[in-house]
N, C-alpha and C positions, 0 to 999 in steps of 0.2 A: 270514061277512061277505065282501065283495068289496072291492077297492078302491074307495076316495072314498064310500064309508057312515060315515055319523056314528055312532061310538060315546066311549062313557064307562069313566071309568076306575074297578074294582071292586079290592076287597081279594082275595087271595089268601091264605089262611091255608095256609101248609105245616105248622104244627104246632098240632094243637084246641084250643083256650081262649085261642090266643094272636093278637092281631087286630094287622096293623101300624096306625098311626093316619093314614098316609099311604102314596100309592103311589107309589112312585120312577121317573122315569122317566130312561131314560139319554142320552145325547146323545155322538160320538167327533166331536173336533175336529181329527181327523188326525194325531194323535200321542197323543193319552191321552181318557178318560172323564169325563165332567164326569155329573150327575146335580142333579133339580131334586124338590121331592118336591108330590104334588099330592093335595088332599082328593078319595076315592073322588067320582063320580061328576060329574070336571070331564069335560066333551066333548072331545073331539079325531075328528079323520078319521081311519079307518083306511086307511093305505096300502098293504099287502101283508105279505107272511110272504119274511121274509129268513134267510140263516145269521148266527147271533149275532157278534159280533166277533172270539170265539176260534174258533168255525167248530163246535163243539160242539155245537151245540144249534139251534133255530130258533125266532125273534123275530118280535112284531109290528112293522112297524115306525108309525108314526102323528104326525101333526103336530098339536103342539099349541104355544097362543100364538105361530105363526109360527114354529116350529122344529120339525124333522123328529128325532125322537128313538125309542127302543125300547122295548117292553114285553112282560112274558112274555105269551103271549096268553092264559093264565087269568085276566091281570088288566085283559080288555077284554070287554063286553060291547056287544050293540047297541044303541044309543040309539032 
């Protein structure tokens, strides 16, 4: 995906038989982590691939209902 393509948000199973029921998205408010949890397969834009907030790893990042928040990027697909 590129930036400003519509995609959706899918389940990630890291471990088999077990499904989360929702997909968590994260949001930093400049000081700590807030999190909002959303049924697989709401839309949002994706905006690009960032470093995560501990610098660890690498994020989606994607806006959805008018806030720019995070997602692992297995748990985004193309819309």
């Amino acid at each position: 995906m590129k930036p400003g393509d519509l995609a959706k948000l899918t389940y990630y199973i890291p471990m088999p038989g077990v499904a989360p029921a929702r997909v968590v998205v994260s949001w930093w408010n400049g000081r700590e982590e807030r999190e909002g949890a959303f049924d697989p397969g709401t839309p949002c834009v994706f905006l690009g691939s960032a470093p995560s907030p501990s610098g660890e790893h690498r994020v989606s990042s994607v806006l959805i209902e008018g806030r720019v928040g995070w997602v692992w990027p297995e748990e985004l697909d193309p819309l």
